[in-house]
C-alpha positions in Angstrom: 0.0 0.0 0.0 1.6 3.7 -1.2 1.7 5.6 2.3 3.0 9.0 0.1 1.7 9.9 -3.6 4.0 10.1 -5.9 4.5 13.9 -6.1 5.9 13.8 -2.7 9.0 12.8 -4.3 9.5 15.8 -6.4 8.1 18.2 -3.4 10.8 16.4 -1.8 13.5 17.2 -4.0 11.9 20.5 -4.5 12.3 20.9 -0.9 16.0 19.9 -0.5 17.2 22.2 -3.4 14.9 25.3 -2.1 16.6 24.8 1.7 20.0 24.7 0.2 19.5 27.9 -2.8 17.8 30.0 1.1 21.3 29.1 3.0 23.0 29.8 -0.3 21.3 33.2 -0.3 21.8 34.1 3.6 24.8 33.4 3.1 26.1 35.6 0.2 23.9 38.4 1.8 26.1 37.7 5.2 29.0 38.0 3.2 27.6 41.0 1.4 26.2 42.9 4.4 30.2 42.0 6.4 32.0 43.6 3.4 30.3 46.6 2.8 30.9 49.8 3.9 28.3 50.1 6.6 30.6 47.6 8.6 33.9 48.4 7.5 33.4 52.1 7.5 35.1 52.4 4.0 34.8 56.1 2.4 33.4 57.4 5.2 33.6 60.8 6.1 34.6 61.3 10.1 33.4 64.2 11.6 36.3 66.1 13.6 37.1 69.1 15.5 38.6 70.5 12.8 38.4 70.6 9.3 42.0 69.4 8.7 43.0 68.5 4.8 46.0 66.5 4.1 45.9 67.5 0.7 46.7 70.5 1.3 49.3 69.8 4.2 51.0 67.1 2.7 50.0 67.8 -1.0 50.2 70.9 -1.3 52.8 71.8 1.4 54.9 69.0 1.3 55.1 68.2 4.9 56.2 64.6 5.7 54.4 62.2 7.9 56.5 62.4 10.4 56.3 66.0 10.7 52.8 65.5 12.8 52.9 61.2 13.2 56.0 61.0 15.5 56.4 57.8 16.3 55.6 55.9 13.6 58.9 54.2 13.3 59.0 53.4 16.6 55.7 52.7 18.1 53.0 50.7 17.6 51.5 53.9 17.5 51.9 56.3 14.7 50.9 59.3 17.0 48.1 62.5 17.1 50.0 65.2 16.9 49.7 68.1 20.3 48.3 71.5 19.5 51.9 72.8 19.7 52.5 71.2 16.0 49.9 73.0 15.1 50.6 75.8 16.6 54.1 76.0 15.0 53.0 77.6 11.8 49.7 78.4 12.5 50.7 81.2 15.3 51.9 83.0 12.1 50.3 81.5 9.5 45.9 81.7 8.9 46.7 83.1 13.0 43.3 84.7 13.1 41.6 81.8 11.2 37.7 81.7 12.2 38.2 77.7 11.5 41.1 77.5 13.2 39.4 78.8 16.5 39.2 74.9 18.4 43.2 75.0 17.6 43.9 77.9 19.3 41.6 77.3 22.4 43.1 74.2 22.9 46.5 75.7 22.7 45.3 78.5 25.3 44.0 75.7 27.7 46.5 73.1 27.3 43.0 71.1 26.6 43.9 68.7 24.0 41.4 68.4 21.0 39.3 65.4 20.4 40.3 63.6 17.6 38.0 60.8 15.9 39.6 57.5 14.4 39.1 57.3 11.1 41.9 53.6 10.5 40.2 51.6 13.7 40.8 48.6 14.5 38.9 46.0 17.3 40.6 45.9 20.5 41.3 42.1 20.0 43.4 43.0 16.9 47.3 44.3 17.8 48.9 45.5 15.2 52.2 48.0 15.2 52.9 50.8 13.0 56.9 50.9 13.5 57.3 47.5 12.2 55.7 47.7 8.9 57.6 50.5 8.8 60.9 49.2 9.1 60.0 46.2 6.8 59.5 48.1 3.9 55.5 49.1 3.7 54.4 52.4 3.0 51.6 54.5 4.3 50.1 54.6 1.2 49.5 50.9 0.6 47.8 50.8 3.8 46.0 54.3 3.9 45.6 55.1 0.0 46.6 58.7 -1.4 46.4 60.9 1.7 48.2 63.5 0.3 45.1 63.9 -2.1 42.3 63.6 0.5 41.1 67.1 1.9 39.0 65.1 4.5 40.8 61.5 5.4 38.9 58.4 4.8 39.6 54.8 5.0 40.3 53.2 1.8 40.7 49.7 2.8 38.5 47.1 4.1 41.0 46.6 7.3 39.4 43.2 7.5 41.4 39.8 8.5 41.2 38.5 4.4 42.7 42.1 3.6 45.9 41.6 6.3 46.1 38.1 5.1 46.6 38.7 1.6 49.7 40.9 2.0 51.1 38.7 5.3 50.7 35.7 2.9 52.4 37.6 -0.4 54.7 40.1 1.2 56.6 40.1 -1.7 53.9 42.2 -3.4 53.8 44.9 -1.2 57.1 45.5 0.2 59.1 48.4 -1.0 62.8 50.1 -0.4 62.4 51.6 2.8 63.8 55.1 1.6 60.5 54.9 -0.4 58.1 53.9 2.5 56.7 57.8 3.2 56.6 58.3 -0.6 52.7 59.0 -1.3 53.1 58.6 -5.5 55.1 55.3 -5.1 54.3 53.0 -8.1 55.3 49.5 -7.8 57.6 48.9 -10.7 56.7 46.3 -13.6 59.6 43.7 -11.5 57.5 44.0 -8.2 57.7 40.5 -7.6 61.7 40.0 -8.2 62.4 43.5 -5.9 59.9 42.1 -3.4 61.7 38.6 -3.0 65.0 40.6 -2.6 63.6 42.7 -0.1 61.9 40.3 2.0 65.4 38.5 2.3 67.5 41.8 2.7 64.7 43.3 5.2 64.6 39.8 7.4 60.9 39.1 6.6 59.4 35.9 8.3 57.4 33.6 6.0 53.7 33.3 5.4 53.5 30.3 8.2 55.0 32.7 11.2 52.8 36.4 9.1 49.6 34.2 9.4 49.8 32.7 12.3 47.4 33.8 15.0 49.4 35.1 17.8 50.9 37.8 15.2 47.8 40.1 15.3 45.9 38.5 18.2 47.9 38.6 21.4 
């Protein structure tokens, strides 16, 4: 005696193939929703204090990174620079500036002004400025054309796939470290050969010690 009719067997199969195509679908949407912008924060504009353009600091004025990030090559922190910095040209310089007004009152009150992160990272994520340094990465592979963004945004995902890919292939990525602050550095069309070189002369460790976990998670 037939218990089921016979369509059950293709609502059956129907069934199967709908449940997997719905997980399919949460899924890419998952993976969708995690990489966009809305969690990453990627060309985002930051609201701060003040209105501060690199492009026309380090653009247009030339000023180095180190100039205002102090410790870059030696901290895992590349540094906010005090009001003081500011204060250096600006005393002269735009000294009665109506947007400039936060600058000056914090140099008046020795009240520091309240910078917002725009490159931030979760607190279970260490990662150290002064050694990419020192290995051969420049800012600009990490933080994109500063010196051509009036307001700073992040340009990079900052995600663990994103780390990964250079910590597997630093060979790509590496450049002479006279070249590191360089904002128009091009890779040249021998990348791959310079970068092997490098990663030998620099005394880079290989992707089993860049990817393993206690590197960034400590």
């Amino acid at each position: 005696m037939q218990i089921f009719h016979r369509s059950a067997n293709t609502i059956f199969k129907l069934s199967i193939f709908g449940s997997l195509l719905v997980v399919g679908g949460l899924l890419y949407v998952m993976n969708a929703v995690e990489s966009s912008s809305w969690v990453t924060r990627q060309d985002q504009i930051i609201t701060q204090p003040v209105q501060f353009s690199h492009a026309r600091h380090v653009g247009g004025n030339g000023i180095d990174c180190r100039y205002c990030h102090t410790s870059v090559e030696t901290s895992a922190f590349a540094g906010i620079p005090p009001t003081k910095t500011c204060m250096n040209c600006h005393s002269e310089i735009f000294s009665q500036a109506s947007y400039l007004r936060p600058v000056r009152a914090s140099f008046r009150t020795n009240v520091s002004l309240h910078w917002n992160r725009v490159h931030d990272l979760p607190d279970f994520v260490y990662f150290n400025h002064s050694i990419h340094v020192n290995k051969g990465i420049g800012c600009s592979t990490c933080h994109g054309r500063v010196d051509q963004m009036p307001l700073v945004v992040q340009v990079q995902s900052l995600q663990m796939q994103w780390c990964l890919n250079c910590h597997r292939h630093p060979e790509r990525y590496v450049r002479p470290r006279a070249d590191v602050f360089r904002m128009d550095y091009a890779y040249p069309t021998d990348q791959v050969a310079l970068g092997k070189r490098l990663v030998a002369e620099y005394h880079i460790k290989g992707p089993a010690d860049l990817t393993s976990c206690s590197t960034c998670h400590r």
